[in-house]
DSSP file (Angstrom, degrees, kcal/mol; ACC not computed):
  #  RESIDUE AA STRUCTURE BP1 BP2  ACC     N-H-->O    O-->H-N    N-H-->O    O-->H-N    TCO  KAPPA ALPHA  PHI   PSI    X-CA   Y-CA   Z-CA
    1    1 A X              0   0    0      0, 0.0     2,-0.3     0, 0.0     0, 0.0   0.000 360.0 360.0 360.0 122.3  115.3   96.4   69.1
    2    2 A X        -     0   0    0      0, 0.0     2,-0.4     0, 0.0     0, 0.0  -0.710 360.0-160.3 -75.7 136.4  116.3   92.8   69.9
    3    3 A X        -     0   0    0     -2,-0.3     2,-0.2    53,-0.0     7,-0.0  -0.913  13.0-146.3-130.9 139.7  116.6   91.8   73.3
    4    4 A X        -     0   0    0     -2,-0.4     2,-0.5     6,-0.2     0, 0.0  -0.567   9.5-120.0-129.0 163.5  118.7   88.5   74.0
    5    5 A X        -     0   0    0     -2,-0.2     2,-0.8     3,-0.0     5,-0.3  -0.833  12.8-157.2 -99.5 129.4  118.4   85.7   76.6
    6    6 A X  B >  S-A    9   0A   0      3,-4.5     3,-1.9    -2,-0.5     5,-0.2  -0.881  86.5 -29.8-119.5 111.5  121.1   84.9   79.0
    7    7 A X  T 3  S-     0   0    0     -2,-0.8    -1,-0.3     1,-0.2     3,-0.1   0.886 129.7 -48.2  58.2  29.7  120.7   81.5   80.2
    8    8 A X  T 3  S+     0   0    0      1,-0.3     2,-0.2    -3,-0.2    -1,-0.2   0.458 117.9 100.4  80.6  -9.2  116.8   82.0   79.5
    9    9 A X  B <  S-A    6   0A   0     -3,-1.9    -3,-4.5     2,-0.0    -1,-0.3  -0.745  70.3-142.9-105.6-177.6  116.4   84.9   81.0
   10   10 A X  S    S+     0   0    0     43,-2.7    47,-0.6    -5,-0.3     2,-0.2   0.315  90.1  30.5 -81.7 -12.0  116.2   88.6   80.1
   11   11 A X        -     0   0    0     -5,-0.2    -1,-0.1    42,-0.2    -5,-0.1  -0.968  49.5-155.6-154.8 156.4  118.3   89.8   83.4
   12   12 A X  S >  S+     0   0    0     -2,-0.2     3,-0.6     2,-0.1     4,-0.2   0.461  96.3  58.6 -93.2  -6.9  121.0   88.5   85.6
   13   13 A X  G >  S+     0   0    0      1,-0.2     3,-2.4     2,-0.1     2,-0.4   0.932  74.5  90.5 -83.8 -40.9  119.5   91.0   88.5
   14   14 A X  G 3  S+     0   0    0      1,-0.2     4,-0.4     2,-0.2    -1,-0.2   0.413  82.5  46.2 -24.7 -23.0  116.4   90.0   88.8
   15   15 A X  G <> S+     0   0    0     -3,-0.6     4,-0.7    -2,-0.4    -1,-0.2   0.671 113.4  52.2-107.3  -9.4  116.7   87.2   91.6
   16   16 A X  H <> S+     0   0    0     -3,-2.4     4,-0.6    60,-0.3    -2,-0.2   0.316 103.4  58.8-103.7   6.9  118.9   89.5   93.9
   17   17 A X  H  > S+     0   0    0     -4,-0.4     4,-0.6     2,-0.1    -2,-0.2   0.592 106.0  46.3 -49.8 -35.2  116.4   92.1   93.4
   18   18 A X  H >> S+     0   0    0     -4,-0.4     3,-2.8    -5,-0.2     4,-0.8   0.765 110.5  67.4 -79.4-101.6  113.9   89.6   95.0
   19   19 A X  H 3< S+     0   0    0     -4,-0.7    -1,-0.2     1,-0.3    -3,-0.1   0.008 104.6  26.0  89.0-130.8  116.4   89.3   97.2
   20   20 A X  H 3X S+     0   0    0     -4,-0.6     4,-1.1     2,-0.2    -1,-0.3   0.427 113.5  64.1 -78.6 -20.2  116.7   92.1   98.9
   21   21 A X  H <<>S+     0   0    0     -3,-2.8     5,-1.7    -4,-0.6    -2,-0.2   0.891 108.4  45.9 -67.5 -32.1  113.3   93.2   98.5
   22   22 A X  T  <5S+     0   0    0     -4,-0.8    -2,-0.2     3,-0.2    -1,-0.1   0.712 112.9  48.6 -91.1 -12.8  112.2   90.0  100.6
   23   23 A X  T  45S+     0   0    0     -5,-0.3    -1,-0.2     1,-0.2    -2,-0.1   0.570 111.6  43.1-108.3  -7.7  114.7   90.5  103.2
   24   24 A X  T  <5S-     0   0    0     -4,-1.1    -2,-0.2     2,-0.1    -1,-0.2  -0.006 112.4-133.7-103.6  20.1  114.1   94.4  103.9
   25   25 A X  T   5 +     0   0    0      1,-0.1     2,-0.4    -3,-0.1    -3,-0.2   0.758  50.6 156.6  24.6  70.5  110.1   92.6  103.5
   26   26 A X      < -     0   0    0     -5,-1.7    -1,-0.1    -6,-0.1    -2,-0.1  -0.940  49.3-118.1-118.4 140.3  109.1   95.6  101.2
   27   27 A X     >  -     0   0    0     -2,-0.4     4,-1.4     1,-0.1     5,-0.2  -0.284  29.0-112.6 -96.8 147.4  105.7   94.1   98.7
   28   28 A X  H >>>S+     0   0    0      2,-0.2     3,-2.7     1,-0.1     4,-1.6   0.964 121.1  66.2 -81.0 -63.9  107.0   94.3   94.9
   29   29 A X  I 3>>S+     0   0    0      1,-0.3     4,-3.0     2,-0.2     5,-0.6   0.913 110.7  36.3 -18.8 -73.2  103.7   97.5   95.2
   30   30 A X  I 345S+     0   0    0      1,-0.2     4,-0.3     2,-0.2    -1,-0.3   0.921 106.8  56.5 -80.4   4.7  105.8   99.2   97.4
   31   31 A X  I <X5S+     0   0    0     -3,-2.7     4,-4.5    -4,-1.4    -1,-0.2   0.902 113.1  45.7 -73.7 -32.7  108.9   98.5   96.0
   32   32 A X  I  X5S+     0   0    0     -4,-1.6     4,-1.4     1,-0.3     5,-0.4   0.951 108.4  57.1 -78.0 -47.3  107.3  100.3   92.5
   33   33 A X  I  X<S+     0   0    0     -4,-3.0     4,-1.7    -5,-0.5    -1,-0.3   0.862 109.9  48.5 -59.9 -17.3  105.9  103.2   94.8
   34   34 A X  H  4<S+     0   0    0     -5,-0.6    -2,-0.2    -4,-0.3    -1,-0.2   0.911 118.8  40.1 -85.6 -40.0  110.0  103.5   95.8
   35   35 A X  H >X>S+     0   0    0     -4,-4.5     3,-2.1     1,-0.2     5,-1.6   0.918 100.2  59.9 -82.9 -31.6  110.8  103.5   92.6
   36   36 A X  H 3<5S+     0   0    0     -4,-1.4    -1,-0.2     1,-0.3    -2,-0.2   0.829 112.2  52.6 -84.9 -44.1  108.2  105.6   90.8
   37   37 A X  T 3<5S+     0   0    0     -4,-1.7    -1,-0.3    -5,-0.4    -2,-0.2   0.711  99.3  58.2 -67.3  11.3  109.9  108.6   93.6
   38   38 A X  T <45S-     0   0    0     -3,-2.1    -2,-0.2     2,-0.3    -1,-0.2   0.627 134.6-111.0-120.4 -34.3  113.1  107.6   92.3
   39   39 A X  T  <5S+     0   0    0     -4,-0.7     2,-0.5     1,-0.3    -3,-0.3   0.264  79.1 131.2 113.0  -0.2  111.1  108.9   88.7
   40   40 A X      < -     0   0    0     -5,-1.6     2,-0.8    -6,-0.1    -1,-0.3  -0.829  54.1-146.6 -70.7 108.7  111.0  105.3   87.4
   41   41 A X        +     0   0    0     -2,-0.5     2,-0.3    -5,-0.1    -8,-0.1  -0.761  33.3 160.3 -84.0  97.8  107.8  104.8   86.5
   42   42 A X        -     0   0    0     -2,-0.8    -6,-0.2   -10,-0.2    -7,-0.1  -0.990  33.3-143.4-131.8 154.3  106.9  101.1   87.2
   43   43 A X    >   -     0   0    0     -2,-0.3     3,-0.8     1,-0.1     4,-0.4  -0.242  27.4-115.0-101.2 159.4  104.2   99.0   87.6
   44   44 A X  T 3> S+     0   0    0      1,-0.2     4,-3.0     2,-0.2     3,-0.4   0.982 118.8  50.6 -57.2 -55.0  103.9   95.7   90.3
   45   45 A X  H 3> S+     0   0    0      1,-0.3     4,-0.6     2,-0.2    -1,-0.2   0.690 103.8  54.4 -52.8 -13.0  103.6   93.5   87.5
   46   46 A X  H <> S+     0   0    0     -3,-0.8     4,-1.3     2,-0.1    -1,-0.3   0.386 109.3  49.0-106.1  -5.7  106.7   94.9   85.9
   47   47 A X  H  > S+     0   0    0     -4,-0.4     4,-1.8    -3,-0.4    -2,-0.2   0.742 110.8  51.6 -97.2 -17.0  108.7   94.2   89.2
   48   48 A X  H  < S+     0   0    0     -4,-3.0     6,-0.1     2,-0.2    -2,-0.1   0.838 106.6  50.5 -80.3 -30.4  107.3   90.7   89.3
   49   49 A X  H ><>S+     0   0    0     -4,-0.6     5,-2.4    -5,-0.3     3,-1.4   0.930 112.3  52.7 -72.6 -45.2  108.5   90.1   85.5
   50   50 A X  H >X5S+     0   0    0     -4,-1.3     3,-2.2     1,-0.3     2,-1.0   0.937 110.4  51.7 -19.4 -85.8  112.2   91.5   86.9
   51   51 A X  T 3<5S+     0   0    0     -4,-1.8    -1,-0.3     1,-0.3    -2,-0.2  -0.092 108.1  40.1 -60.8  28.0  112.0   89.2   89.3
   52   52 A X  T <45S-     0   0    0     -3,-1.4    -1,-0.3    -2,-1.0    -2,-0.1  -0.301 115.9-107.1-139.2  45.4  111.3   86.1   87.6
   53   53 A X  T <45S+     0   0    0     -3,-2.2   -43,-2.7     1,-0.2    -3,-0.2   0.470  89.6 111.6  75.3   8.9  114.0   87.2   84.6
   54   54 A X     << +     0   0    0     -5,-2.4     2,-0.4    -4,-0.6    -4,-0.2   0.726  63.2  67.9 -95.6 -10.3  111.2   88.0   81.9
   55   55 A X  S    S-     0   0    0     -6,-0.5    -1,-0.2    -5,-0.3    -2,-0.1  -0.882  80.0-131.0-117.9 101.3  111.7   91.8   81.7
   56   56 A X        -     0   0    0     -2,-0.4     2,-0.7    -3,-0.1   -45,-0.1   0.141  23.3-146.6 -42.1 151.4  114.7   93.4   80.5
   57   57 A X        -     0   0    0    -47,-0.6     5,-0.1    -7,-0.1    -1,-0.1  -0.804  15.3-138.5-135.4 107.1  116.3   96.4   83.1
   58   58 A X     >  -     0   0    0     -2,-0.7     4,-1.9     1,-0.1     0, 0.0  -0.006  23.9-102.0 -54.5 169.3  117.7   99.0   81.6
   59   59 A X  T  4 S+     0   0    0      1,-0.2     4,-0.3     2,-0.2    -1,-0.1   0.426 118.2  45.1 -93.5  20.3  120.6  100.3   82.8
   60   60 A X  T  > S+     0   0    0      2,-0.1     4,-2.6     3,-0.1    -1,-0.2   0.440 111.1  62.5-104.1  -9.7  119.3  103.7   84.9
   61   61 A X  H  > S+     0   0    0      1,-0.3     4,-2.2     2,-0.1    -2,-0.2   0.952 102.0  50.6 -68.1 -28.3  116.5  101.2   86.3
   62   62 A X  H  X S+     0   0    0     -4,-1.9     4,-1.7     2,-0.2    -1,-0.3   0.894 101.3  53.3 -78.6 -26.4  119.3   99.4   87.7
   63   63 A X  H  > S+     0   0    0     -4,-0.3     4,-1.3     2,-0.2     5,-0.2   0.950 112.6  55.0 -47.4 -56.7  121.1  102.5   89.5
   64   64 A X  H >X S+     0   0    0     -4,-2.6     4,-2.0     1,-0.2     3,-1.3   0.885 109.7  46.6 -25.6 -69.3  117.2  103.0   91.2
   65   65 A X  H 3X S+     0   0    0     -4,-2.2     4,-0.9     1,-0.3    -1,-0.2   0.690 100.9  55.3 -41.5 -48.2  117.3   99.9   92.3
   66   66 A X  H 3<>S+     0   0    0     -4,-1.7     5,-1.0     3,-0.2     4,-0.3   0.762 118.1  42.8 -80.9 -27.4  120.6   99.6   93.9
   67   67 A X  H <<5S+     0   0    0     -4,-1.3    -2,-0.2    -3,-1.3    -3,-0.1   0.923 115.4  42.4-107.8 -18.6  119.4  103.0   96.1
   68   68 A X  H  <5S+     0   0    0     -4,-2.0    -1,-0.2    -5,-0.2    -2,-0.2   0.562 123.7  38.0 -36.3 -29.0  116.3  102.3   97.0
   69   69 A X  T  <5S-     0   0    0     -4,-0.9    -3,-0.2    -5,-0.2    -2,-0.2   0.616 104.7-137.2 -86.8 -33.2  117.2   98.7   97.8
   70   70 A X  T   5 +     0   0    0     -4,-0.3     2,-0.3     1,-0.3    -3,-0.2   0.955  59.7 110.2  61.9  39.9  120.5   99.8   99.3
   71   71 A X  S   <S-     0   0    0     -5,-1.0    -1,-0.3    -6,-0.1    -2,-0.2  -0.929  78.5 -80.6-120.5-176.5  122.9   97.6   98.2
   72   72 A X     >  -     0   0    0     -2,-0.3     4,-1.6    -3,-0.1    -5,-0.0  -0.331  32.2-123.5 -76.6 162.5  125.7   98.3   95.8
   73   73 A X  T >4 S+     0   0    0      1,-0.3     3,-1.5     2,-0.2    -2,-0.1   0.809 116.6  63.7 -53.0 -91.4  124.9   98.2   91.5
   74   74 A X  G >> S+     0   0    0      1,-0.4     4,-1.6     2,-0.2     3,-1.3   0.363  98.7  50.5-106.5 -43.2  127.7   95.7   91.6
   75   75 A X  G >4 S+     0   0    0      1,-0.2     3,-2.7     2,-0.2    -1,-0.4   0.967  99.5  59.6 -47.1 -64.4  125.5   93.3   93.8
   76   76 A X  G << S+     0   0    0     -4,-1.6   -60,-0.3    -3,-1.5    -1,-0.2   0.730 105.2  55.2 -23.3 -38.9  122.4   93.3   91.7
   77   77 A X  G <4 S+     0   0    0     -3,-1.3     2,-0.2     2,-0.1    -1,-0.2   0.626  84.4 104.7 -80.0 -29.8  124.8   91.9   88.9
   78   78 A X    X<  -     0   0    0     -3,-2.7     3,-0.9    -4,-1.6     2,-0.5  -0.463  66.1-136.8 -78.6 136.3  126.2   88.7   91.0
   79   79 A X  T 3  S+     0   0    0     -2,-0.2    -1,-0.1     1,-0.2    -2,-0.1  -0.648  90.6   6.2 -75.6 118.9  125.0   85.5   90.1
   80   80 A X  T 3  S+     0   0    0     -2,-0.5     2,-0.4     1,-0.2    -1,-0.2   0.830  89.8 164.6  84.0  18.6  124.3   83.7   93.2
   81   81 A X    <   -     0   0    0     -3,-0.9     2,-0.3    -6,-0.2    -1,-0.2  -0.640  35.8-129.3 -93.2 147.1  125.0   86.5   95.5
   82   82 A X        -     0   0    0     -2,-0.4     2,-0.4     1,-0.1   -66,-0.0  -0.616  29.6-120.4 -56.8 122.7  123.9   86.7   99.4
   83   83 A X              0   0    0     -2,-0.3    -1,-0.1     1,-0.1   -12,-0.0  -0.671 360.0 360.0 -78.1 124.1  122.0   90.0  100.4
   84   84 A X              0   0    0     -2,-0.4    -1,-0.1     0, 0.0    -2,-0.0   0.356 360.0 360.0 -91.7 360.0  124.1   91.6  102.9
């Protein structure tokens, strides 16, 4: 399966996942313990590749994310958005 670059990265979510992980000051370890109850099996290093756009996120990873984080899917998606 090919997996394509947008602007050079592999996700647009990725920096609003850091984000809101940095501003509810949750460690990308516990953010992957959050998720892994969520049944997403990920590792810290694969929440560090998110966040710095090198790891593609499928699209149930992103559903995880958005409740475990708390904010809405649709946030994760803006470029340049403020974490509420």
């Amino acid at each position: 399966m090919k997996i394509y670059d947008y602007e050079g990265k592999k996700n647009v979510c990725g920096t609003n996942i850091r984000e809101a992980r940095v501003i509810r000051r949750i460690s990308q370890t516990e953010l992957a313990a959050r998720m892994q109850l969520e049944g997403i099996l990920l590792e810290r290093d694969s929440i560090s590749r998110i966040e710095n756009g090198v790891r593609f996120v499928a699209d149930y990873e992103l559903l995880a994310f958005a409740k475990v984080l708390n904010v809405e899917l649709e946030w994760l998606l803006e470029k340049g958005a403020v974490a509420k």
